[in-house]
C-alpha positions in Angstrom: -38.3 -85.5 -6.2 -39.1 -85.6 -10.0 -40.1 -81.7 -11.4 -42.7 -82.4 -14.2 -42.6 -79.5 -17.0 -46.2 -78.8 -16.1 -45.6 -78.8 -12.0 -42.8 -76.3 -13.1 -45.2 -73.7 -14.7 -46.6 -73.3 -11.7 -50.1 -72.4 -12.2 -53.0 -74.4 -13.4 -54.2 -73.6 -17.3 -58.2 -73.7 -16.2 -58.2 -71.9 -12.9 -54.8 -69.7 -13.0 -54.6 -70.8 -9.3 -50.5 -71.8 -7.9 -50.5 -75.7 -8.3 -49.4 -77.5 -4.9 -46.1 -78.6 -6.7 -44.9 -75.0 -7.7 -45.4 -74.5 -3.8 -43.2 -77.1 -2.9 -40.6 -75.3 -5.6 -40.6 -72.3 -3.8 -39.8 -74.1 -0.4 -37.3 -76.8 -1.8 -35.4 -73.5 -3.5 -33.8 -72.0 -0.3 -33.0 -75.3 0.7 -30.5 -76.0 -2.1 -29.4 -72.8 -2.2 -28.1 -72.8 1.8 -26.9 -76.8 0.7 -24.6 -75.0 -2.0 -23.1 -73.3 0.8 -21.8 -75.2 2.5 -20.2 -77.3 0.2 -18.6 -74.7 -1.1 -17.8 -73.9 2.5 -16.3 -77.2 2.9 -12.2 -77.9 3.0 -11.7 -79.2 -0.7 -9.4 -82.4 -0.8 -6.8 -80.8 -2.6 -5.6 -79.0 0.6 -4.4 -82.4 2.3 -1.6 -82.4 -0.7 1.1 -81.2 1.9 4.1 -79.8 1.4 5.9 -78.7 -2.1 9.0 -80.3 -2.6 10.6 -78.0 -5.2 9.8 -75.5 -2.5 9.9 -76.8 1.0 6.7 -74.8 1.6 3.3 -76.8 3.4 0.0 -75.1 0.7 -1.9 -72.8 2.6 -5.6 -73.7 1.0 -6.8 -75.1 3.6 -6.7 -76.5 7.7 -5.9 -79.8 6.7 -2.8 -78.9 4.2 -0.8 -77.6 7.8 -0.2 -81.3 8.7 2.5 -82.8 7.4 2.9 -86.8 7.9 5.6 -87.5 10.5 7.6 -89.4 8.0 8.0 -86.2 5.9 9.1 -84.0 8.6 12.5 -82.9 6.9 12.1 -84.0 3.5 12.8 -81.4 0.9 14.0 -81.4 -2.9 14.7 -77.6 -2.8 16.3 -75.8 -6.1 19.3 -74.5 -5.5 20.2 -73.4 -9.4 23.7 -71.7 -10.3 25.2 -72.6 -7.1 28.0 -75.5 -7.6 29.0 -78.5 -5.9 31.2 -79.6 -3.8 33.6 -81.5 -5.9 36.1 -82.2 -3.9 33.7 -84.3 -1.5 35.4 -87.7 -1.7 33.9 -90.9 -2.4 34.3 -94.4 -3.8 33.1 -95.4 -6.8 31.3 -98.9 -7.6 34.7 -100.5 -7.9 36.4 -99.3 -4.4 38.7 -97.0 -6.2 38.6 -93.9 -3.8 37.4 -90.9 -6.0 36.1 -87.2 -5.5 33.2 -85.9 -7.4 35.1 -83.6 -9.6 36.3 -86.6 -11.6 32.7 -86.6 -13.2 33.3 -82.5 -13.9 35.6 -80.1 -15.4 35.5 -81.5 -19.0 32.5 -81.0 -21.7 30.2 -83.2 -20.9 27.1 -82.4 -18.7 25.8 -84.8 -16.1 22.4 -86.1 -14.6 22.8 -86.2 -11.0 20.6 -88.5 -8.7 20.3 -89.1 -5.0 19.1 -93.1 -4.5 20.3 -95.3 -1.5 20.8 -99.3 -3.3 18.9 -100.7 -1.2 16.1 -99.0 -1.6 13.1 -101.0 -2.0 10.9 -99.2 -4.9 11.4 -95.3 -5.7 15.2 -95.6 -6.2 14.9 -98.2 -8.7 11.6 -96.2 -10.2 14.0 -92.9 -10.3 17.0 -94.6 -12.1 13.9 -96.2 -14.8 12.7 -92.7 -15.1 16.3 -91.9 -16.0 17.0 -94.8 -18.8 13.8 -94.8 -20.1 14.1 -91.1 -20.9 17.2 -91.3 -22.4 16.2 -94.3 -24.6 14.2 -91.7 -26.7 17.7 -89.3 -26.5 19.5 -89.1 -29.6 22.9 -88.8 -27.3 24.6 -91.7 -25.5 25.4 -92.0 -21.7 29.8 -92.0 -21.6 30.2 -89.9 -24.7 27.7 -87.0 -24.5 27.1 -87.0 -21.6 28.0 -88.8 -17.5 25.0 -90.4 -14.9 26.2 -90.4 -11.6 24.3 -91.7 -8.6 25.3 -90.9 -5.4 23.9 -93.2 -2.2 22.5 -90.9 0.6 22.8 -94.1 3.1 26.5 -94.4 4.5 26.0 -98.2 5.4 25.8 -99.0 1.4 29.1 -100.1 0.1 31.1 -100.1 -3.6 29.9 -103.9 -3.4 26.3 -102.8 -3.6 27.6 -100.0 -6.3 28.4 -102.6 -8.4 25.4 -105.4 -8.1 23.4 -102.4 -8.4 24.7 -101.1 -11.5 24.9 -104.4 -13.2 21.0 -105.2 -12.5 19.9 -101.7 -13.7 22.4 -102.2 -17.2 21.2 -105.9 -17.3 17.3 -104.7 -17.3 17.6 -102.0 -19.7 19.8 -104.0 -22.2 22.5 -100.9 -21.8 25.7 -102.4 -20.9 27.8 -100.9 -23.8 27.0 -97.8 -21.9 28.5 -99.1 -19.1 31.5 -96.3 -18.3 28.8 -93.5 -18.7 26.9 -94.6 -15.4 28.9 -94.1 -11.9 27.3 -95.4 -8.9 29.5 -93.4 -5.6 28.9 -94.7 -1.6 30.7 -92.2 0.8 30.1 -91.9 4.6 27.5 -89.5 6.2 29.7 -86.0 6.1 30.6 -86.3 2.6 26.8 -87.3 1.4 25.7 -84.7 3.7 28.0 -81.9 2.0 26.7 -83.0 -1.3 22.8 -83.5 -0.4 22.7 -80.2 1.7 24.4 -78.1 -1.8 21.9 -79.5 -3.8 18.8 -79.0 -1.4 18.0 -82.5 -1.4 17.0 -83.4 2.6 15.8 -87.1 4.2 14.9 -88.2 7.1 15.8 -92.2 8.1 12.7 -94.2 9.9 14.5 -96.4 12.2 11.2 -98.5 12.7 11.4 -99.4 9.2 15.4 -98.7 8.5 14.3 -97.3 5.3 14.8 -93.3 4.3 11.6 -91.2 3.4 13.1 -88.8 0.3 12.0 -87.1 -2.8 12.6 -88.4 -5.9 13.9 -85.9 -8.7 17.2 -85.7 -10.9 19.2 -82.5 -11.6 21.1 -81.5 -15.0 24.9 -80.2 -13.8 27.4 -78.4 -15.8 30.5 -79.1 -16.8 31.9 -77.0 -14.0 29.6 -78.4 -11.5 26.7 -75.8 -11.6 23.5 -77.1 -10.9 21.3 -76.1 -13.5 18.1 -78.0 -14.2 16.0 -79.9 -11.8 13.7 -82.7 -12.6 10.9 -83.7 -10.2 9.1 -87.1 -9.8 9.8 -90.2 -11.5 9.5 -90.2 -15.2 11.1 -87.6 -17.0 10.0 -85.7 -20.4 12.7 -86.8 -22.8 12.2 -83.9 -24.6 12.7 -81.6 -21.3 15.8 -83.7 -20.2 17.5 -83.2 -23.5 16.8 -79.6 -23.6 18.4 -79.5 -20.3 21.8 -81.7 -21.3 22.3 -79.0 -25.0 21.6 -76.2 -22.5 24.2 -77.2 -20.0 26.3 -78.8 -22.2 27.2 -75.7 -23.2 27.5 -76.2 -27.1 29.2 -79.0 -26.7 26.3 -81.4 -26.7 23.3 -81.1 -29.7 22.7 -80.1 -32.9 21.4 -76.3 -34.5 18.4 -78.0 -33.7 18.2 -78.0 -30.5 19.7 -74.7 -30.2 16.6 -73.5 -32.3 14.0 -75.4 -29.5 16.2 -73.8 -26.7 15.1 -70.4 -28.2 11.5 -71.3 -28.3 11.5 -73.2 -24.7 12.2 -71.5 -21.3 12.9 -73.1 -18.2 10.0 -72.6 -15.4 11.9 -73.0 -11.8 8.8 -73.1 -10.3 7.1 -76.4 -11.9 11.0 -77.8 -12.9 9.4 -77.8 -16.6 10.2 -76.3 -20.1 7.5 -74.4 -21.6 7.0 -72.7 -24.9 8.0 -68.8 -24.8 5.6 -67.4 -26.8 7.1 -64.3 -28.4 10.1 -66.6 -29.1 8.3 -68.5 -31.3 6.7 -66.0 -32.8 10.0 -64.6 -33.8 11.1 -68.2 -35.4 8.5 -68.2 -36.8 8.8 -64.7 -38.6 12.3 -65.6 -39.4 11.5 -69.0 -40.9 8.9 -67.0 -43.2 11.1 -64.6 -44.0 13.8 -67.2 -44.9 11.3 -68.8 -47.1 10.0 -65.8 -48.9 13.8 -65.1 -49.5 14.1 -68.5 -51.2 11.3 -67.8 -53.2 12.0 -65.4 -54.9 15.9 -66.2 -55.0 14.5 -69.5 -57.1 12.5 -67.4 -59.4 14.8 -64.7 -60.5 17.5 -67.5 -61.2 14.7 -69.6 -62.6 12.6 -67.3 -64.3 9.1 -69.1 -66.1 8.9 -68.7 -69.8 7.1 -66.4 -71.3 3.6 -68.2 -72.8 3.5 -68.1 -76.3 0.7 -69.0 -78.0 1.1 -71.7 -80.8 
């Protein structure tokens, strides 16, 4: 129904008299009022989003966010920060020499830690992208700054698929010089499940499909093994993921630099994201003034102007 502006007035200029369409107003009023309602009555979409990941918790903001698919029963990426792993688990690395996961720790370098199976169909190969296309915008280099190491979560894999896997990701991304930075591991179903179940990372295997239903994420680990950072999805912030390796690293990885951006970012455990800490950039940037100012004047008094003398 179209609303002319003179319909809207309501009352006719000659007589004064309510015009049959303002009637109609008055009726068609409560109607869209009661139709507001119950939209905003209604279940909004959002609540079918299911459960949090980072959490292992289903949203509560609506009826329909309670159901969780079957193939997600058991699927969790939960953060388990400052606790360490297991690094004596044992495992073989992508050329069948038996290996335990502490060979990848105890030194100065941090690592990025992934869970993938290798014969994963699509996220696996989207997580290990996310990894080396972040890290192609890194001003560090995989082997001497820092270790990758992938762990398969599916006991049937085997150092044989380690190693085709490796060499088609390298191949792809032009980075086989970094070659001895990336470690793909296969281990049977205890060992993975020691690992996994340290770094809250659960999967469930669909025997109708033979394929496992996971998250995808990455975790930062310290030198010692502690997990620190956790990285959700699959495509990572390259600024985030190398605030993470200079934070674990310890001082052993970055420049003054980064140090300065670690002041002004904090790590949110809730979102698995850096954000700005207000008063701490407020503080640089109070310092930086004041550092300024200081150079200021320290210029002038060395360099004082002349005096202005008139011809």
């Amino acid at each position: 129904m179209t609303i002319r502006t003179g319909d809207a007035m309501g009352a006719n200029q000659h007589t004064g008299r309510i015009t049959g369409a303002a009637s109609k107003n008055k009726r068609v009023l409560p109607t869209l009022c009661a139709c507001c309602l119950l939209l905003l009555a209604a279940p909004r979409p959002t609540a079918a989003q299911g459960a949090n990941f980072a959490t292992g918790v289903t949203d509560s903001a609506g009826p329909a966010s309670s159901v969780k698919p079957r193939q997600l029963e058991g699927v969790s990426f939960r953060q388990r920060l400052n606790e360490r792993l297991p690094l004596d688990a044992a495992f073989k690395d992508e050329y069948g020499r038996p290996v335990t996961l502490g060979k990848y720790f105890g030194g100065k370098k941090p690592v990025i830690l992934a869970f993938v199976y290798y014969t994963c169909p699509m996220l696996c190969t989207q997580i290990m992208n996310g990894i080396s296309a972040s890290l192609r915008e890194l001003p560090f280099t995989a082997g001497q700054d820092f270790d990758v190491v992938l762990v398969s979560f599916d006991p049937r894999d085997n150092p044989a698929a380690a190693a085709e896997k490796k060499r088609l990701h390298l191949a792809y991304w032009n980075s086989e010089k970094t070659s001895a930075g990336w470690h793909f591991l296969t281990g049977d179903e205890a060992t993975i499940a020691r690992v996994t179940n340290a770094a809250g990372f659960t999967y469930t295997f669909d025997k109708a499909t033979g394929q496992y239903a996971h998250a995808s994420g990455v975790l930062v680990v310290t030198p010692q093994g502690t997990l620190a950072r956790y990285f959700y999805g699959v495509e990572y912030s390259p600024k985030e993921l190398r605030l993470a390796l200079v934070e674990s690293g310890q001082g052993h990885i970055g420049s003054a630099v980064d140090e300065l951006l670690l002041y002004c970012y904090h790590y949110d455990p809730q979102n698995g994201r850096y954000g700005a800490t207000v008063m701490n950039l407020l503080r640089a940037g109070g310092a930086l003034t004041l550092l300024g100012l200081g150079a200021f004047f320290l210029i002038m008094r060395r360099h004082p102007g002349n005096d202005l003398q008139t011809p």
